[in-house]
C-alpha positions in Angstrom: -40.5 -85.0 -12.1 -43.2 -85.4 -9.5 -46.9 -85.3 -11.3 -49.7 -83.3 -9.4 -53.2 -83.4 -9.5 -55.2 -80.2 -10.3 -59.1 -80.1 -9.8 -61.0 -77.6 -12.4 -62.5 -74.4 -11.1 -65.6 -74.8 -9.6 -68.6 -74.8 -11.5 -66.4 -75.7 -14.9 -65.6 -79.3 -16.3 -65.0 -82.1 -13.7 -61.9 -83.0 -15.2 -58.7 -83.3 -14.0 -55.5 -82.8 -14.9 -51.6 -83.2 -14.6 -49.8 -80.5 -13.5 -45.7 -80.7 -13.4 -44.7 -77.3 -11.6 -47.6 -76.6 -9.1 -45.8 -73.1 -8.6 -47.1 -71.9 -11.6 -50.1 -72.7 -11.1 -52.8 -69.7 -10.3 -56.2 -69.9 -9.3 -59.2 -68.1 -11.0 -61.8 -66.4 -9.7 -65.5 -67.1 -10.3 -67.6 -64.3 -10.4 -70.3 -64.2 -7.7 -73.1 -61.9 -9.7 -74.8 -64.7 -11.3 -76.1 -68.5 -10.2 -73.2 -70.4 -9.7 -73.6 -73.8 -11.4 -73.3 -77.4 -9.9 -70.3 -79.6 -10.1 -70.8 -83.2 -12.2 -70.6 -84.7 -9.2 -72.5 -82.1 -7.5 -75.3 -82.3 -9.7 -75.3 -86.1 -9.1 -75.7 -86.3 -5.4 -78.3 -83.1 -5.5 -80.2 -85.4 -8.3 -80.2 -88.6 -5.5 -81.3 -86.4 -2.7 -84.0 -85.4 -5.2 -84.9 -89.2 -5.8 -84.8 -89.8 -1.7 -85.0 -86.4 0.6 -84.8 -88.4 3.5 -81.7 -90.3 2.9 -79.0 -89.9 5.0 -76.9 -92.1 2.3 -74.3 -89.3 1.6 -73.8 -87.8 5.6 -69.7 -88.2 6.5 -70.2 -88.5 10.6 -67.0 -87.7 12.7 -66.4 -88.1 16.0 -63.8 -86.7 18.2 -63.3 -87.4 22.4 -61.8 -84.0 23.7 -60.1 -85.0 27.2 -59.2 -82.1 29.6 -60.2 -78.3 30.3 -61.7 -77.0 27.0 -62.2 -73.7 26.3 -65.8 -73.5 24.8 -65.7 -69.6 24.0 -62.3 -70.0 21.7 -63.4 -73.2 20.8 -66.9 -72.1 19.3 -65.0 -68.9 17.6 -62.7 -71.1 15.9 -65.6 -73.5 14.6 -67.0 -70.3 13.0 -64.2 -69.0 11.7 -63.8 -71.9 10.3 -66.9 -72.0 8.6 -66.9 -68.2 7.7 -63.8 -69.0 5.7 -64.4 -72.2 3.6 -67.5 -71.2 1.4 -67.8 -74.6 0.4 -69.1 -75.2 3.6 -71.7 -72.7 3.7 -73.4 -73.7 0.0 -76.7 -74.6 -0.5 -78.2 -76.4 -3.2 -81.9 -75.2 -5.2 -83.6 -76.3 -8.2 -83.4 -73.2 -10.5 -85.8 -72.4 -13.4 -83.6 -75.0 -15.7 -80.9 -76.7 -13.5 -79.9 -76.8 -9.8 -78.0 -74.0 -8.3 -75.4 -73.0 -5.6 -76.3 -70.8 -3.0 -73.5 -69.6 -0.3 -75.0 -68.7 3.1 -73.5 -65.8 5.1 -70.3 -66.8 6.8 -71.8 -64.8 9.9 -74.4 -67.0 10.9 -71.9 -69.7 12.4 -71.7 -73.6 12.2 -75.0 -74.8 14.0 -73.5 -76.4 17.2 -76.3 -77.9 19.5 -75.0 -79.0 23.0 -76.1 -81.7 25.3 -74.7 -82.1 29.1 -75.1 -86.0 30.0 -73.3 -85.2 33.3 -75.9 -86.0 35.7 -77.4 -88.8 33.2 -77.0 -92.2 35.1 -76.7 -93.9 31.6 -74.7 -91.3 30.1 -73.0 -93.3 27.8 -75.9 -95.1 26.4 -77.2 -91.3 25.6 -74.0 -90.6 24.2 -74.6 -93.8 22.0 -78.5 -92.7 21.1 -76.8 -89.2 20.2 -74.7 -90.4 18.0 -76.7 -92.7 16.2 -79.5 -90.0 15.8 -77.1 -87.3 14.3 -75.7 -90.2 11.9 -79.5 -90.7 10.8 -80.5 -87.1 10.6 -80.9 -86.1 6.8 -79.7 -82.8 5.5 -82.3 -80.3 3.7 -79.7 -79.7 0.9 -81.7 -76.5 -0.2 -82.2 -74.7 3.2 -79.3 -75.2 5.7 -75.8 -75.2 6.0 -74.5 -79.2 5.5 -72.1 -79.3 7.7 -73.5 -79.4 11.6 -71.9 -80.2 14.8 -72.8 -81.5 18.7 -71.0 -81.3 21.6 -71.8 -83.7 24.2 -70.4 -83.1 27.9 -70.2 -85.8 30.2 -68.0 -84.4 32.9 -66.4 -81.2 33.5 -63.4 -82.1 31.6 -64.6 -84.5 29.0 -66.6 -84.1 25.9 -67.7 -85.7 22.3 -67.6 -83.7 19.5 -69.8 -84.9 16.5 -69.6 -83.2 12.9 -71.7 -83.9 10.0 -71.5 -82.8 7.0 -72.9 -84.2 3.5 -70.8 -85.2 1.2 -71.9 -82.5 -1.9 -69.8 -80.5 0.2 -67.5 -82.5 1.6 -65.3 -85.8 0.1 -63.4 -88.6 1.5 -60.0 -87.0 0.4 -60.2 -83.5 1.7 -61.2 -84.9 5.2 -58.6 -88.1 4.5 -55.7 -86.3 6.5 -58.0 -84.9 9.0 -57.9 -87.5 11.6 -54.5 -88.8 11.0 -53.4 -85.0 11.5 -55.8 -84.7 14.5 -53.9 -88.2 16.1 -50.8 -87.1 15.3 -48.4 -84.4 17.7 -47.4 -80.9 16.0 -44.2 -80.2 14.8 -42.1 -78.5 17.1 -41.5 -74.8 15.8 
């Protein structure tokens, strides 16, 4: 019998546990009337970003060379699709009257994308280096906006750097784990 992993609903008990038979598993519903309590580990992280605002400790930078004609309109509607549909992606974080809270932005506002064209720059890819390292050191304001950002960096008509950022009180190591090895990887045929 192959033994699952189950997270808790969000905003309950951190705790895990084993589940034999995902297909009877159902997922629960949290109300969205009231404040929406931290995670543990949520309240951890927002508790360090207290202790340090500036601290870019906790930012997951990614990095992706797109090679070839790319589409910037479907691209950019399925980055905010993207973000309109995870609402993990669009909490903030505020100190409430006793402990922090979550706060979900409207999914219509769009992951924050800035663009830069390096294609005239001589020493484009020395930008593209300074670019990089300043989005890497860039903090996140945990209680005002959305922590999860992007760039896209042209340096020639069919050649681009993407850079995403998120923080990690919204993002973790596992669910992004398969994200690059899918990305490498070719699509089963259908």
């Amino acid at each position: 019998m192959e033994k699952r992993w189950l997270s808790s609903v969000p905003g309950e008990s951190a705790e895990r546990f084993w589940c034999a038979d995902s297909t009877k598993v159902t997922h629960a519903e949290v109300g969205r009337d009231g404040a929406l309590p931290l995670s543990y580990s949520q309240q951890r992280l927002w508790f360090l970003a207290q202790l340090d605002e500036d601290s870019t400790n906790y930012n997951i930078p990614l990095g992706w060379r797109l090679q070839g004609r790319l589409d910037r309109v479907a691209w950019r509607r399925s980055l905010d699709r993207l973000f309109a549909r995870h609402e993990a992606l669009r909490c903030t974080f505020v100190a409430g009257e006793d402990d922090p809270q979550v706060q979900i932005l409207s999914g219509d506002r769009g992951l924050p994308v800035v663009e830069h064209d390096l294609r005239d720059r001589p020493e484009a890819q020395a930008a593209l280096l300074d670019l990089c390292q300043e989005e890497a050191r860039t903090p996140f304001d945990l209680a005002r906006e959305p922590l999860i950002r992007g760039r896209l960096i042209r340096l020639a008509d069919e050649e681009h750097v993407f850079l995403l950022t998120q923080h990690h009180i919204v993002s973790d190591g596992w669910s992004l784990g398969g994200a690059g090895a899918r990305a490498q990887q070719p699509l089963p045929r259908v």
